[in-house]
C-alpha positions as CSV (number, residue, x, y, z in Angstrom):
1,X,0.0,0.0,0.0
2,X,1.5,3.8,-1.0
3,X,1.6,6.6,1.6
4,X,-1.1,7.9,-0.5
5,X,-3.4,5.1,-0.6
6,X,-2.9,4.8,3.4
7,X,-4.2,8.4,3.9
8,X,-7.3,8.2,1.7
9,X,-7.9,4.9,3.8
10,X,-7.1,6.6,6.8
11,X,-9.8,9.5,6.0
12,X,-12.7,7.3,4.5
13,X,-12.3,5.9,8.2
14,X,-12.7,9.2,10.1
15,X,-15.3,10.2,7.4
16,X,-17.1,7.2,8.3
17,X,-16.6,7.4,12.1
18,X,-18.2,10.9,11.9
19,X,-21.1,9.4,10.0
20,X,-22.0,7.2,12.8
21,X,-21.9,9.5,15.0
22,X,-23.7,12.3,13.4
23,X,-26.3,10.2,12.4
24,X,-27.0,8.5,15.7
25,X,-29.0,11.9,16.6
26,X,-27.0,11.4,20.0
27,X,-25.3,14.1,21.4
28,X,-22.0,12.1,23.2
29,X,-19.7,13.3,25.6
30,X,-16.2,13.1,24.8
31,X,-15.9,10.4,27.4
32,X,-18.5,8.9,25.5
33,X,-17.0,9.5,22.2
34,X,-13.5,7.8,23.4
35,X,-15.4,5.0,24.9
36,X,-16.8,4.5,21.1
37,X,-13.7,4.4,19.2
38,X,-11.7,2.2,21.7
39,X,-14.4,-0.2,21.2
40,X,-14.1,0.2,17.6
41,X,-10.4,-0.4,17.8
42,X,-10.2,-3.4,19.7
43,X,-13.0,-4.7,17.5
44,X,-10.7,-4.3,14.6
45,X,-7.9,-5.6,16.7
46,X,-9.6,-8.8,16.0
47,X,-10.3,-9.2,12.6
């Protein structure tokens, strides 16, 4: 993978992450919000 294909991947991701979270019509905390993407993170830990 180029440096340039990493990035793009890189911000489809946060593009996505704010997605989620805009559209969950929740207002989080940022407690909250760190809580979210450490789940996501371990979840792709995983895969």
């Amino acid at each position: 993978m180029t440096d340039k294909e990493r990035k793009d991947t890189q911000k489809a991701l946060l593009y996505d992450l704010r997605r989620l979270i805009k559209n969950s019509g929740k207002d989080y905390t940022n407690e909250e919000l760190c809580n979210l993407l450490d789940t996501i993170a371990e979840a792709k830990d995983q895969e």
